[in-house]
C-alpha positions as CSV (number, residue, x, y, z in Angstrom):
1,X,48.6,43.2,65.2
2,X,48.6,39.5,66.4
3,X,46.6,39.0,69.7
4,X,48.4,37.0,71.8
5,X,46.7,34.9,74.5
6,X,47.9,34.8,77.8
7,X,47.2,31.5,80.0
8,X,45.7,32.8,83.6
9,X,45.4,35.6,85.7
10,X,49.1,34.7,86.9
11,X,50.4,34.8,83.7
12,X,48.2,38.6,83.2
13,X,49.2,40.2,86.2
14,X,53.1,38.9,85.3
15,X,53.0,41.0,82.1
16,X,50.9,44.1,83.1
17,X,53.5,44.5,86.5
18,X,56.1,43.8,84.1
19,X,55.4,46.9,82.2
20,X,54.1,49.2,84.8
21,X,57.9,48.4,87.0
22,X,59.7,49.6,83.3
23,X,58.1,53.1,83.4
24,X,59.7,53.5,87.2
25,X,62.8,55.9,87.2
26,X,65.3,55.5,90.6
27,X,64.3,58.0,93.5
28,X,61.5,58.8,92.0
29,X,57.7,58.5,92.2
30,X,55.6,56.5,89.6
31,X,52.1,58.2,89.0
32,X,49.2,55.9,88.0
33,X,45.9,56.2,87.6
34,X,43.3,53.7,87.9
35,X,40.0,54.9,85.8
36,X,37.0,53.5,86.9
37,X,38.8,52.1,90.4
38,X,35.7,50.2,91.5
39,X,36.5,48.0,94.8
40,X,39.8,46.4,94.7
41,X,43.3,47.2,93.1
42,X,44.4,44.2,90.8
43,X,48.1,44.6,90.5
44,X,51.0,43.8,93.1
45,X,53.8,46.4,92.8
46,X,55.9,45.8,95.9
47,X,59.4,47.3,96.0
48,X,58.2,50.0,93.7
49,X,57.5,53.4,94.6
50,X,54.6,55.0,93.2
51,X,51.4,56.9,93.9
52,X,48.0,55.7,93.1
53,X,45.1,58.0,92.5
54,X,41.5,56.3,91.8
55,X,38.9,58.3,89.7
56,X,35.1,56.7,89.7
57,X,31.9,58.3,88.9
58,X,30.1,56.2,91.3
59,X,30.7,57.3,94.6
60,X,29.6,54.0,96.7
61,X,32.4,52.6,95.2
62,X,34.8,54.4,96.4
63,X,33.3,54.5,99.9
64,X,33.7,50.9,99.7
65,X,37.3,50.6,98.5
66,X,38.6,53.2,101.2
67,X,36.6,51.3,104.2
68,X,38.1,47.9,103.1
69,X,41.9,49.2,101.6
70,X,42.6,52.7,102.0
71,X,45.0,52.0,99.1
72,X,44.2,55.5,97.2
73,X,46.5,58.1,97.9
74,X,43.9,60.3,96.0
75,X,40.1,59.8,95.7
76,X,38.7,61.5,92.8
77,X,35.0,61.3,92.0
78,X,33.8,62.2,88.6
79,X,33.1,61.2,84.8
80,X,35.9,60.0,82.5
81,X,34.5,62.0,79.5
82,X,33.6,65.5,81.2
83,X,36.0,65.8,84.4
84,X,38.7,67.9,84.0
85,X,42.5,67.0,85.4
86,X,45.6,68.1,84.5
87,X,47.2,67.6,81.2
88,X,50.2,65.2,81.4
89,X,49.6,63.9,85.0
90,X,50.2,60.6,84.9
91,X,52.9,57.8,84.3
92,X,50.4,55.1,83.6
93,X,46.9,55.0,83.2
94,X,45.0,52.0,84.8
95,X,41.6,51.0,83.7
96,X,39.9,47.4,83.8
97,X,36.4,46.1,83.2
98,X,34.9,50.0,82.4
99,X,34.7,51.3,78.9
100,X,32.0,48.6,77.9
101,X,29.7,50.7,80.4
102,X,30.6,54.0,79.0
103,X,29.5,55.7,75.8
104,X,31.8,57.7,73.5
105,X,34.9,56.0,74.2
106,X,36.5,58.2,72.5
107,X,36.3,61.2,74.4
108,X,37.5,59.1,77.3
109,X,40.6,57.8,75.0
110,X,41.5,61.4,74.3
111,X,41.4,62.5,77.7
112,X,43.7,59.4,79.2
113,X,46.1,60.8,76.1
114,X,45.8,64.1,77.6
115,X,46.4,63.3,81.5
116,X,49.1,60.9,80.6
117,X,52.8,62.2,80.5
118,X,54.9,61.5,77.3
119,X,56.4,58.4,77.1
120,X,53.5,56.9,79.7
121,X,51.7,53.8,79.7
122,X,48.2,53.0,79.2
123,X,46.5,49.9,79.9
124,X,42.9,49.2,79.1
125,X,41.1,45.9,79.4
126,X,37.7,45.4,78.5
127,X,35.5,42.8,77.3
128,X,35.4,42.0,73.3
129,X,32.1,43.3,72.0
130,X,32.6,40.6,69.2
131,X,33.4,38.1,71.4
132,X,30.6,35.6,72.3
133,X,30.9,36.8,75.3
134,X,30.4,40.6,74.4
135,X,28.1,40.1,72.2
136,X,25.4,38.1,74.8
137,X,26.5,40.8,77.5
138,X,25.4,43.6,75.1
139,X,22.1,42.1,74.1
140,X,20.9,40.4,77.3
141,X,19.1,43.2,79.3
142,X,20.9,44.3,82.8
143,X,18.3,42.3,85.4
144,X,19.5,39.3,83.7
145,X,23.7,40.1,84.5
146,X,22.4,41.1,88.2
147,X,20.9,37.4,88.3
148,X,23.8,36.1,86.9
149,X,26.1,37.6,89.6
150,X,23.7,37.3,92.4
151,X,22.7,33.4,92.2
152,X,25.4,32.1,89.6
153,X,28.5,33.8,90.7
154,X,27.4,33.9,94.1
155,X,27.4,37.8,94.6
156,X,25.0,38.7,97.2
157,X,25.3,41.9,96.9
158,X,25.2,43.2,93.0
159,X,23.1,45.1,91.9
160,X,23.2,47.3,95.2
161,X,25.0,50.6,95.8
162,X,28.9,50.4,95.3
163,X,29.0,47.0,93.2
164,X,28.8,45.3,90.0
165,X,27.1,45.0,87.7
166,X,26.9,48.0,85.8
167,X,24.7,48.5,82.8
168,X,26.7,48.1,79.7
169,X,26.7,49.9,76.4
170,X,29.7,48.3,74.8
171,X,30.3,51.6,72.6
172,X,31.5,50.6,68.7
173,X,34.5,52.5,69.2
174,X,35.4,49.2,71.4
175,X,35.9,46.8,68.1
176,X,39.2,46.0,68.0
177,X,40.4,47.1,64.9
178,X,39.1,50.1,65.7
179,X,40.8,50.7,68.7
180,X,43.8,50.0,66.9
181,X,43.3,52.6,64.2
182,X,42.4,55.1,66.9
183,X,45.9,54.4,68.1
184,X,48.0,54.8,65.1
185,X,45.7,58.0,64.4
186,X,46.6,59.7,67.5
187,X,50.4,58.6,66.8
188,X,49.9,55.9,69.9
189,X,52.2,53.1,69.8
190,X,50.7,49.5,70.7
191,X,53.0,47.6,72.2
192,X,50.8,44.3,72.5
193,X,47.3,43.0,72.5
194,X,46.3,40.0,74.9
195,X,43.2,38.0,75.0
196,X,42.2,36.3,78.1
197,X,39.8,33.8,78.8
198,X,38.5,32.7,82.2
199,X,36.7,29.0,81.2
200,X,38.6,27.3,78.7
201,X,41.3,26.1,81.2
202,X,38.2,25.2,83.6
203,X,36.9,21.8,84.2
204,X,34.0,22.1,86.3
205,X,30.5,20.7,84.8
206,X,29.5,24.1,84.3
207,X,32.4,25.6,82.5
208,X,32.4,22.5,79.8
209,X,28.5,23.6,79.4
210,X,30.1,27.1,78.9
211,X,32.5,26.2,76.5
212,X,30.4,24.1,74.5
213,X,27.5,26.6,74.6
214,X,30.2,29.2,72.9
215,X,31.8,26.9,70.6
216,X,27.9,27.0,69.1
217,X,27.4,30.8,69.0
218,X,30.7,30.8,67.1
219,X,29.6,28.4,64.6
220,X,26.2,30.1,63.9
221,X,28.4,33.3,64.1
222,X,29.7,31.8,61.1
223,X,33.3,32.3,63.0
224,X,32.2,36.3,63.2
225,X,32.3,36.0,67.4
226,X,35.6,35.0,68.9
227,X,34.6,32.1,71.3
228,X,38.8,31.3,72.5
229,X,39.0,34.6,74.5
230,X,36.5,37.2,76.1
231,X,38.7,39.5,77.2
232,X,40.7,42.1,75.6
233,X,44.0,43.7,76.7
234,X,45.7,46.9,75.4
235,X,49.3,47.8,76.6
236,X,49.3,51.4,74.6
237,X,52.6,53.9,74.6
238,X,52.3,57.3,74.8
239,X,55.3,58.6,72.3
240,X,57.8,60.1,74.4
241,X,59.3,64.1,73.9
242,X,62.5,64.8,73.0
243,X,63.5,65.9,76.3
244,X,62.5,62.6,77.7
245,X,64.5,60.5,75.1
246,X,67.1,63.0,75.8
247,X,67.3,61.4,79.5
């Protein structure tokens, strides 16, 4: 499948809505799940009715989201690969900036199959492991990204209870072509891949150091590391029953 590169976080947040707003039916109630909720929901769905539960294993967090937003209607602390919810739950699944910290993605991918409702919508978005990006961020050890966050990107607080960074893994099950082969294995339909990058468009003295440090890593990558994105987004289609296509 071609990866298709969207332009800003404008431009993101236009076609992720987009496709959430298509799964809503009239007079009635949108389920979504955000996996991994962390502090802050992402998306703007105004006009649209819906519920929002938040599953996260670390329980800081979600102090931290309900003090500042209350915006869960549920608040749901546990594991992605061992918790147990029920089976075809959910409308669309939500998650952003997770798997790369979790090992055996796949269990997790089989569970969002299971919790999500035929004809659902599941959006992951996750660093490239063979980006240049991914592939520093998996060999750097984790002191070094809470330095980076605390005196680079000006976070004060990471590192401490409730807030990034997290330790990564960046499981192998992550590659891209191997999330696409999960997909077509488990009859998932992939409606598009995205890649976003936050420097390129940048023109600060730091982000043209940035850009020209990468442009090196993908040379002496011998092209292996993708250096024009970091990120990677997954708009995946749960196959719907014949009752559903039915309606």
């Amino acid at each position: 499948m071609t990866l298709q590169v969207v332009t800003d976080s404008s431009h993101e947040k236009t076609i992720l809505e987009g496709c959430i707003r298509e799964k809503a039916w009239p007079d009635a109630e949108l389920r979504i799940l955000e996996a991994g909720c962390g502090n802050k929901w992402q998306l703007s769905l105004k006009g649209l009715q819906y519920s929002l539960s938040g599953i996260d294993l670390d329980e800081d967090a979600l102090r931290l989201r309900q003090a500042r937003f209350q915006d869960l209607d549920e608040v749901i602390v546990g594991d992605l690969r061992t918790i147990s919810l029920p089976k075809a739950q959910y409308d669309v699944i939500y998650t952003a900036y997770v798997l790369e910290h979790v090992s055996n993605v796949p269990l997790v991918l089989a569970n969002f199959n299971r919790w999500l409702k035929p004809g659902g919508l599941m959006i992951i978005k996750v660093p490239d492991r063979d980006s240049v990006y991914g592939f520093i961020a998996r060999s750097t050890p984790h002191w070094l990204h809470v330095y980076y966050y605390r005196f680079i990107k000006g976070n004060k607080n990471a590192g401490k209870p409730g807030y990034l960074p997290y330790p990564t893994v960046y499981d192998t099950a992550l590659g891209r072509n191997r999330m696409l082969t999960y997909c077509e294995q488990q009859g998932l339909s992939v409606k598009g891949v995205f890649g976003k990058n936050n420097y390129l468009r940048k023109r600060s003295a730091r982000d043209r150091v940035i850009k020209v440090f990468v442009r090196l890593v993908n040379l002496f990558s011998f092209g292996k590391l993708a250096w024009h994105y970091n990120d990677l987004i997954y708009i995946i289609e749960k196959p719907a029953s014949d009752t559903d296509e039915a309606q």
